[in-house]
N, C-alpha and C positions, 0 to 999 in steps of 0.2 A: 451110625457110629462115625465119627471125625475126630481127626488126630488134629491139634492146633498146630500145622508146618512151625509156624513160630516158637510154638513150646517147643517142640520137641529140640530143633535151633540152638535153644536159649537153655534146653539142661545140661549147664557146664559144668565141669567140678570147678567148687568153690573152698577157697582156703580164706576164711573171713578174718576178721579183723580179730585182734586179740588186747586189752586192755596189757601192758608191760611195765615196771620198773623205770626203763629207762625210753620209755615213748616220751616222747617230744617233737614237735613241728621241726622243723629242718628250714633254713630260712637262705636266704640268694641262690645261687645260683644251685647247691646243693639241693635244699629245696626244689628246687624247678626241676632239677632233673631225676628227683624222686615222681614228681607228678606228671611229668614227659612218659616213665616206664611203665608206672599206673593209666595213664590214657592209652600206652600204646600195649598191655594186657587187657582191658576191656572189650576190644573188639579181637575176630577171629584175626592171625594172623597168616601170610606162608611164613614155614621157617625149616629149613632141610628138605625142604621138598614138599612137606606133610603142612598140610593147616591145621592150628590150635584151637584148643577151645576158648572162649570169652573165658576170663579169669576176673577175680572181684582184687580190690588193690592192696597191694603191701602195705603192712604195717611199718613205720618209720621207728626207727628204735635205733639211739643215740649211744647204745653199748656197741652199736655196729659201726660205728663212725671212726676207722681207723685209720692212722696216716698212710696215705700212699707211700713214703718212706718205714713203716714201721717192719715189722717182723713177718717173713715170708709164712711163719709157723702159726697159722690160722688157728688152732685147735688149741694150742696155749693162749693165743692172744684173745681166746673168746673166756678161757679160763680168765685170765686175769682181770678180764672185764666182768664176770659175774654173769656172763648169758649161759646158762644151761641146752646148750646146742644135741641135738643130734645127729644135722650136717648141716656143712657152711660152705659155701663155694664164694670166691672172690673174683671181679674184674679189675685190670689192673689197666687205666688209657694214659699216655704222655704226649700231647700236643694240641687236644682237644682246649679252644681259647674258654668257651663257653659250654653251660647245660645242652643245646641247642645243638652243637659239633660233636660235644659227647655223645646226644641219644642217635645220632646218626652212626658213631662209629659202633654203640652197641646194636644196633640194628642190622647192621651190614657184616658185622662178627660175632655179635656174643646173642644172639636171637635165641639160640636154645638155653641160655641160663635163665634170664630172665621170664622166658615162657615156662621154666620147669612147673607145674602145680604144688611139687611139695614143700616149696619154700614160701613162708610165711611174714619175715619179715627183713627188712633193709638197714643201713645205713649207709651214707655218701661221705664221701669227705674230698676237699680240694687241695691244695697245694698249687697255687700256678698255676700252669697246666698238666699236671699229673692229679691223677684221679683216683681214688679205690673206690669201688661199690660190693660192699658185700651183701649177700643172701643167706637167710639161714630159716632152718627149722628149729621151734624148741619142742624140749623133752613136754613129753602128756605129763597132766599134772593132776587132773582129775579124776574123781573114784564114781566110777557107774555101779550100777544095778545091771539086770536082765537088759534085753534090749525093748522089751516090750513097754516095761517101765519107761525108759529111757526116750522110748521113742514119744510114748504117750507126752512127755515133759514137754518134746521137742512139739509137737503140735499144741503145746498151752502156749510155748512161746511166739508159737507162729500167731494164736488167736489173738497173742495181747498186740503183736506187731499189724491182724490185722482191725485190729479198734481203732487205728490213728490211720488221718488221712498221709499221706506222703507223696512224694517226688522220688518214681523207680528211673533214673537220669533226668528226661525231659518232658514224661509221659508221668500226667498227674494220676493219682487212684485216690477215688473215696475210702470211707472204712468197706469194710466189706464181713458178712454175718461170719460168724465164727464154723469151722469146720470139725466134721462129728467124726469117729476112729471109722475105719473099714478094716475088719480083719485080713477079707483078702485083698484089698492092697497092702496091706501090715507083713503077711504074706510074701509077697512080691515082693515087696522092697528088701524083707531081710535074707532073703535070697539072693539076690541082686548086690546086697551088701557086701553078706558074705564072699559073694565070686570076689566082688574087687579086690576084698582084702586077702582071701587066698590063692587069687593066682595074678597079685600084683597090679592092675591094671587100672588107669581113671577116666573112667567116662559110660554115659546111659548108654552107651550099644556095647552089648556083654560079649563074651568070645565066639558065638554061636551066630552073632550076628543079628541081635533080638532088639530093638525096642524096647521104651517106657510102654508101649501102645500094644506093640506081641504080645510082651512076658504078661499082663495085663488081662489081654483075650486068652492067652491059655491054659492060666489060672482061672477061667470063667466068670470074669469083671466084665460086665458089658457097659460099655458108658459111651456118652458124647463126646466128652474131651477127655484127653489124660495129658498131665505133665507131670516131670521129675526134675527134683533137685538133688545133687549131688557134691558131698564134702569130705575133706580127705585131714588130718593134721591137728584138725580141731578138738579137745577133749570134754567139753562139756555142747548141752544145746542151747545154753545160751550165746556161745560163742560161733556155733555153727551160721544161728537167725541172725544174728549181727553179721557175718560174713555175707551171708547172701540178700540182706537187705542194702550191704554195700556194692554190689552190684545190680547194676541196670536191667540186668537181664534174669536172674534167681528172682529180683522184687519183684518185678512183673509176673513170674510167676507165683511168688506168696501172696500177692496182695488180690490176683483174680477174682471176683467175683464171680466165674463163671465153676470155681473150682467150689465142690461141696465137701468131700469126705478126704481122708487122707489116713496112710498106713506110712509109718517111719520106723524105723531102725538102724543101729550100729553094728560094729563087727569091729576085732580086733587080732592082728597079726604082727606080732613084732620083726615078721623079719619080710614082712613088707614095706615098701617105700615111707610112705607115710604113718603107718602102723595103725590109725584109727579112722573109720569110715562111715560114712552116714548117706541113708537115700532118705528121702520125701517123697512118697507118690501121692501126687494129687489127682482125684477124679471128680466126675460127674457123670450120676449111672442114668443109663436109660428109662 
């Protein structure tokens, strides 16, 4: 039995990319420093003390691109723009000349917004040297089934993702065969799910202090490898598989070849952070 140190590593919560209304590229220095915040969420970071997990990158969404002069009243100003928000936090920088000065100053100050997990997508905007960058989550929009169903969907999608060869950052993958359900990882994950979403929390080491690789063996899964993915905000699985193929570190584990079976599920708490949650447990049994 072997745990992949790397999988295990690399199962961060993922808040993947979402198709939007007002998605559009972001260009100068805006731009830059939408992809400065996205390079500097892909790897773990310190921030308060505590190190983060690898995050996959925000979405760019030009309903968020509000003047650094505009209206302190966040919550109206995302009304009037048409983003159906359920939280939006703002950075507000004045002196920064360039993208490059800005991602330093957020770095050095605003580390824990930007690392939050449950925000989904951005907008920048300049003025000079005054800056606003907002964050925000939107409202769930999608209508699930069971989670069983649900989850089953999510592993079609992962099989069609692994039919195509791809680039998980820098590390090539072939296709790789398609991967068959396992009840009890199915099992596992929707337990696992469920914790995050009722007692709040994101990430593969549960409150008990358990592993993808524990929770796994004490369910009596015996396998070679085991990895998990984890997503939080997302409300369909297509939108989950897009999120974590946008990360270097979730594709590597989707696109494995070494993984054969897989058990998925959601869970839903609205008066959790994110409100909707998703594992993937990938194995390969002895």
């Amino acid at each position: 039995m072997r745990v992949l140190s790397s999988v295990v590593r690399l199962a961060a919560l993922s808040l993947g990319l979402v198709a939007s209304t007002g998605a559009l590229a972001f260009t100068g220095e805006e731009g830059r420093l939408i992809e400065s915040i996205n390079a500097y969420r892909s790897q773990a970071q310190r921030c308060g003390g505590e190190a983060s997990l690898e995050l996959p990158p925000l979405n760019s969404d030009t309903r968020l691109a509000l003047s650094p002069e505009g209206t302190r009243d966040l919550q109206q100003a995302m009304s009037r723009a048409a983003y159906p928000m359920v939280n939006v936090q703002a950075i507000s920088l004045s002196g920064p000349r360039d993208a490059r000065a800005a991602m330093n100053a957020i770095e050095e100050s605003f580390c824990q917004v930007v690392l939050d997990p449950q925000f989904v997508d951005i907008g920048v905007s300049q003025e000079g040297r005054d800056w606003r960058i907002v964050l925000a989550r939107p409202l769930l929009s999608g209508r699930l089934g069971d989670w069983q169903a649900e989850g089953q969907k999510l592993m079609q999608a992962i099989n069609a993702a692994r039919k195509v060869p791809r680039q998980c950052g820098g590390q090539p993958f072939a296709p790789a065969p398609a991967l068959s359900w396992n009840n009890t990882l199915a099992g596992v994950a929707a337990s696992h799910t469920r914790a995050m979403a009722n007692q709040n929390f994101f990430d593969h080491i549960d409150r008990d202090g358990r592993t993808p690789g524990d929770r796994a063996e004490l369910a009596g899964y015996l396998y070679r490898q085991i990895g998990e993915n984890i997503a939080a905000g997302r409300d369909t699985p297509g939108k989950v598989v897009d999120g974590w193929l946008a990360s270097p570190g979730h594709c590597a584990i989707l696109m494995s070849p070494d993984f054969s079976e897989l058990g998925a599920a959601y869970a839903v708490d609205p008066k959790s952070d994110a409100g909707i949650y998703w594992t993937g447990l990938f194995g390969s049994p002895q």
